[in-house]
N, CA and C atoms as an extended XYZ file, in Angstrom:
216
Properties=species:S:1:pos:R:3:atomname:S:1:resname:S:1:resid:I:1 pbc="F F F"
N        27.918      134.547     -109.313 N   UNK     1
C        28.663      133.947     -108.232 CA  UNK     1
C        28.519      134.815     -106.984 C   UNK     1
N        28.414      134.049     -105.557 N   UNK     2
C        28.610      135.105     -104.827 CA  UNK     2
C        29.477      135.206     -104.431 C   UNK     2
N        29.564      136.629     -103.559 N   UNK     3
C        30.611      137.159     -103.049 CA  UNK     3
C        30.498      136.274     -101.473 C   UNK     3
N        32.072      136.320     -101.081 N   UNK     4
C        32.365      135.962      -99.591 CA  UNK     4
C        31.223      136.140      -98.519 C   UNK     4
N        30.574      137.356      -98.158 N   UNK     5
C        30.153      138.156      -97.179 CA  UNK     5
C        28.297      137.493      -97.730 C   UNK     5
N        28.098      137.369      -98.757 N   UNK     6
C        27.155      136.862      -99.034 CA  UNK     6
C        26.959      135.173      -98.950 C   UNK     6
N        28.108      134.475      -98.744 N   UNK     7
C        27.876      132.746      -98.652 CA  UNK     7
C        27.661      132.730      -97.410 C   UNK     7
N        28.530      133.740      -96.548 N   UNK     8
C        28.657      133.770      -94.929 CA  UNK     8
C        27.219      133.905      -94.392 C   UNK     8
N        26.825      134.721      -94.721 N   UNK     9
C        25.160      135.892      -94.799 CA  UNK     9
C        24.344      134.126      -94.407 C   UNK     9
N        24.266      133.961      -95.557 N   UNK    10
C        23.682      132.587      -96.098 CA  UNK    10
C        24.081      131.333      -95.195 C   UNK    10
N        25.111      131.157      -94.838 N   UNK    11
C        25.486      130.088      -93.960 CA  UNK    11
C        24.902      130.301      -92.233 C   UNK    11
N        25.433      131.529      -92.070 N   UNK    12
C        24.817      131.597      -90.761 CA  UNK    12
C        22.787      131.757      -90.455 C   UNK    12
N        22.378      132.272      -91.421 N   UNK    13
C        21.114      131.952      -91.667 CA  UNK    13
C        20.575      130.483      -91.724 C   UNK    13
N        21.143      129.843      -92.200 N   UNK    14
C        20.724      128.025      -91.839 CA  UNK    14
C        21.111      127.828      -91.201 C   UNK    14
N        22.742      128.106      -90.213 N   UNK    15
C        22.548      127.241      -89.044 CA  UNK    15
C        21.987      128.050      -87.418 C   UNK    15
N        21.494      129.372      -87.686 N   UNK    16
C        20.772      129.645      -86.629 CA  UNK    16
C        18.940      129.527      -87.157 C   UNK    16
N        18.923      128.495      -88.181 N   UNK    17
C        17.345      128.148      -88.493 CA  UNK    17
C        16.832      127.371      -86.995 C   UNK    17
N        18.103      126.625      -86.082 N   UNK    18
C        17.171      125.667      -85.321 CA  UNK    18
C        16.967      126.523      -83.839 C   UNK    18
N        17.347      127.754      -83.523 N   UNK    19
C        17.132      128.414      -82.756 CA  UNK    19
C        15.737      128.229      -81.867 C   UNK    19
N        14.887      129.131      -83.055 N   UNK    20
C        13.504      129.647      -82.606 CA  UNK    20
C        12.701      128.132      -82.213 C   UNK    20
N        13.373      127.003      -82.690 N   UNK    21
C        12.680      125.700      -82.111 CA  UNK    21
C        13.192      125.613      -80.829 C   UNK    21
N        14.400      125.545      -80.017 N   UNK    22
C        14.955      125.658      -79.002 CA  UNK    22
C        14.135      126.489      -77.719 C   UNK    22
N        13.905      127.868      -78.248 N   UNK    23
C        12.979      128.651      -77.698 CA  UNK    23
C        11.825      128.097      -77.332 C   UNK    23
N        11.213      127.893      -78.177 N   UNK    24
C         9.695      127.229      -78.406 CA  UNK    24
C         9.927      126.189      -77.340 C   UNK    24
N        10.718      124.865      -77.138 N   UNK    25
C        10.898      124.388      -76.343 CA  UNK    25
C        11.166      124.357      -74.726 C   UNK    25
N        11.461      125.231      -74.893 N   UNK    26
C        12.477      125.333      -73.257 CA  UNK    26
C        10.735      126.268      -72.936 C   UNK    26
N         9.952      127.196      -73.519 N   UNK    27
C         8.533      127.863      -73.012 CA  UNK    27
C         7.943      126.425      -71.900 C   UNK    27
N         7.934      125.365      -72.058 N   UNK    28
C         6.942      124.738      -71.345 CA  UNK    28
C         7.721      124.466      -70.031 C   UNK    28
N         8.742      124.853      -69.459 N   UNK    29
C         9.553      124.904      -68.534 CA  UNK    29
C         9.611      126.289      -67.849 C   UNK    29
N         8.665      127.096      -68.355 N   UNK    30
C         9.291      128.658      -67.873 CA  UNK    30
C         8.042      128.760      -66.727 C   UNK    30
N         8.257      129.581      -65.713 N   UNK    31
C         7.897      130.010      -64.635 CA  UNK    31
C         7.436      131.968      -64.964 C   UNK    31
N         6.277      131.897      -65.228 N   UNK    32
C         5.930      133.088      -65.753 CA  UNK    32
C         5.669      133.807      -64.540 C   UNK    32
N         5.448      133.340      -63.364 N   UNK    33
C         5.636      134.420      -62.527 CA  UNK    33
C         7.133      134.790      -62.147 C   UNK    33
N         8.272      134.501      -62.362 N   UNK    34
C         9.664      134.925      -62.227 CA  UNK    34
C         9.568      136.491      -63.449 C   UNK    34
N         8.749      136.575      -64.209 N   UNK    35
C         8.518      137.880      -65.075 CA  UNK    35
C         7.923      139.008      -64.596 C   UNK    35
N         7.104      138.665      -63.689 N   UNK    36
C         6.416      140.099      -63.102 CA  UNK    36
C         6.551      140.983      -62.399 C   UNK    36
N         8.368      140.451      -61.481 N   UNK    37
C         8.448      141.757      -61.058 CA  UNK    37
C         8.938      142.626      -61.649 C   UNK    37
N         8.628      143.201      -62.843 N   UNK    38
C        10.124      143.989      -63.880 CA  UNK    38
C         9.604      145.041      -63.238 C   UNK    38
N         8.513      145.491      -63.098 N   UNK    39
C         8.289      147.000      -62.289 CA  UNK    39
C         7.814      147.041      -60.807 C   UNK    39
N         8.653      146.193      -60.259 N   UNK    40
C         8.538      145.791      -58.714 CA  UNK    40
C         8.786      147.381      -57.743 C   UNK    40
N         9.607      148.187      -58.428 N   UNK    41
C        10.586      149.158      -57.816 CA  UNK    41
C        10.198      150.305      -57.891 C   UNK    41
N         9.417      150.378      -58.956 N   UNK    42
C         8.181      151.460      -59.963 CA  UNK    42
C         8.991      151.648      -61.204 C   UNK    42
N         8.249      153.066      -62.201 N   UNK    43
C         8.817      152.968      -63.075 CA  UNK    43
C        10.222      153.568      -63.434 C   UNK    43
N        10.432      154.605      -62.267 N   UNK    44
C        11.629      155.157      -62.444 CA  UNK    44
C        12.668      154.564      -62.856 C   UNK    44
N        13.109      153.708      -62.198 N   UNK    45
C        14.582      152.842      -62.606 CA  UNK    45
C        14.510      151.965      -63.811 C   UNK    45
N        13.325      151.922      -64.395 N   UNK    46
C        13.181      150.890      -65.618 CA  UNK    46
C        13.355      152.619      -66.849 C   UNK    46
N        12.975      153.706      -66.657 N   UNK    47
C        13.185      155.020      -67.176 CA  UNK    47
C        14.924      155.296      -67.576 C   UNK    47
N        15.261      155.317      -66.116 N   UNK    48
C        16.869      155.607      -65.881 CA  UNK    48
C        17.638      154.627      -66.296 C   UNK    48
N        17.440      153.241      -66.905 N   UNK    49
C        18.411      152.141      -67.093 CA  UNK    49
C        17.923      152.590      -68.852 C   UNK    49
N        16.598      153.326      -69.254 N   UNK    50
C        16.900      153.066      -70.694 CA  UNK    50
C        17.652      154.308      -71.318 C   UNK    50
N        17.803      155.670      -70.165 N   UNK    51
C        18.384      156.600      -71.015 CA  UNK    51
C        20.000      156.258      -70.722 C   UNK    51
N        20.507      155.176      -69.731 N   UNK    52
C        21.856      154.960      -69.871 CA  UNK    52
C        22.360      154.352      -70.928 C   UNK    52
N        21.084      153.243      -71.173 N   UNK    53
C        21.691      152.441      -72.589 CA  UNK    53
C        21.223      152.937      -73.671 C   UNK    53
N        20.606      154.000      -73.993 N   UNK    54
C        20.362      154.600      -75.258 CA  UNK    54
C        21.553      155.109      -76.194 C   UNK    54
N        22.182      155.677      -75.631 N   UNK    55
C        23.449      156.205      -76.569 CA  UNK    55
C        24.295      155.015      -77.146 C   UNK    55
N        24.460      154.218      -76.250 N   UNK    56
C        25.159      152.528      -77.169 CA  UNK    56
C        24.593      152.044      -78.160 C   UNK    56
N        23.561      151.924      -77.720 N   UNK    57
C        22.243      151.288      -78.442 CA  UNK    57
C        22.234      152.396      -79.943 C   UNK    57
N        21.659      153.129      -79.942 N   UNK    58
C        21.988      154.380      -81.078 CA  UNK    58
C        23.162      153.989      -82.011 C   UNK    58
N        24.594      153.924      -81.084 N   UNK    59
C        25.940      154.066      -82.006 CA  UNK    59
C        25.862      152.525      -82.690 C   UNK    59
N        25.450      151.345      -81.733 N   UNK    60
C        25.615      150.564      -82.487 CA  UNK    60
C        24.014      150.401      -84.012 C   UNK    60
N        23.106      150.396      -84.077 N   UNK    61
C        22.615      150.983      -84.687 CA  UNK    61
C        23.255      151.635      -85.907 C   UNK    61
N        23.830      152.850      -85.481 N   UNK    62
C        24.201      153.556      -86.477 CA  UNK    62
C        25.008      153.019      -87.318 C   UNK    62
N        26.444      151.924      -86.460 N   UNK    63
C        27.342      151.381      -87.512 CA  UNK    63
C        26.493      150.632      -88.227 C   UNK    63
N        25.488      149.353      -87.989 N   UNK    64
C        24.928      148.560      -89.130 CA  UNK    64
C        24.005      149.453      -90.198 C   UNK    64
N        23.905      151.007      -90.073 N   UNK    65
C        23.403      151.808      -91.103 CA  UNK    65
C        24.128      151.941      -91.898 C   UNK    65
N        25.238      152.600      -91.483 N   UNK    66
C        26.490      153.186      -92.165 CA  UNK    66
C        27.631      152.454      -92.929 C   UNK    66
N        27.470      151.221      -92.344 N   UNK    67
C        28.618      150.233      -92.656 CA  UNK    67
C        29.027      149.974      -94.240 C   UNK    67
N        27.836      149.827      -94.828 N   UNK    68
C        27.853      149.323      -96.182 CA  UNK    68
C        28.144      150.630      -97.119 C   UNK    68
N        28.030      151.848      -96.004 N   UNK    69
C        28.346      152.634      -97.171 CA  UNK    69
C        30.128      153.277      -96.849 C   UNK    69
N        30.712      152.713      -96.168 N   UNK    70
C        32.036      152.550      -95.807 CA  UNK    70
C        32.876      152.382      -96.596 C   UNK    70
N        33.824      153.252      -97.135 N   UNK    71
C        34.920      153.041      -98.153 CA  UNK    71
C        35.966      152.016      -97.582 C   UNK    71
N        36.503      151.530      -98.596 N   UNK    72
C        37.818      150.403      -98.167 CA  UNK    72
C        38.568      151.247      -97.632 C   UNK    72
């Protein structure tokens, strides 16, 4: 039988199955030059925006490592 956390697991896995079709869709509408300026500014500020979000990024990370080994 499963457990709770495992039907959930399982449920949300089928209903975000129709996602990646959504995606796929909406591509023939996209404007690929609205993408190129990501390093309009140079690279510095694309440098400095990733060491601000690194430490979040890390902690959260770390909880989905740690989680399961979490006592009640």
């Amino acid at each position: 039988m499963n457990t709770p956390h495992e039907r959930t697991a399982e449920l949300v896995a089928v209903i975000s199955c129709w996602l990646p079709f959504v995606y796929l869709f909406t591509l023939k509408y996209t404007h690929w030059l609205n993408l190129l300026p990501l390093f309009k500014e140079g690279l510095l500020p694309v440098l400095s925006a990733v060491k601000a979000t690194m430490y979040p990024s890390l902690g959260l990370a770390a909880t989905f490592i740690l989680y399961p080994y979490a006592e009640k």
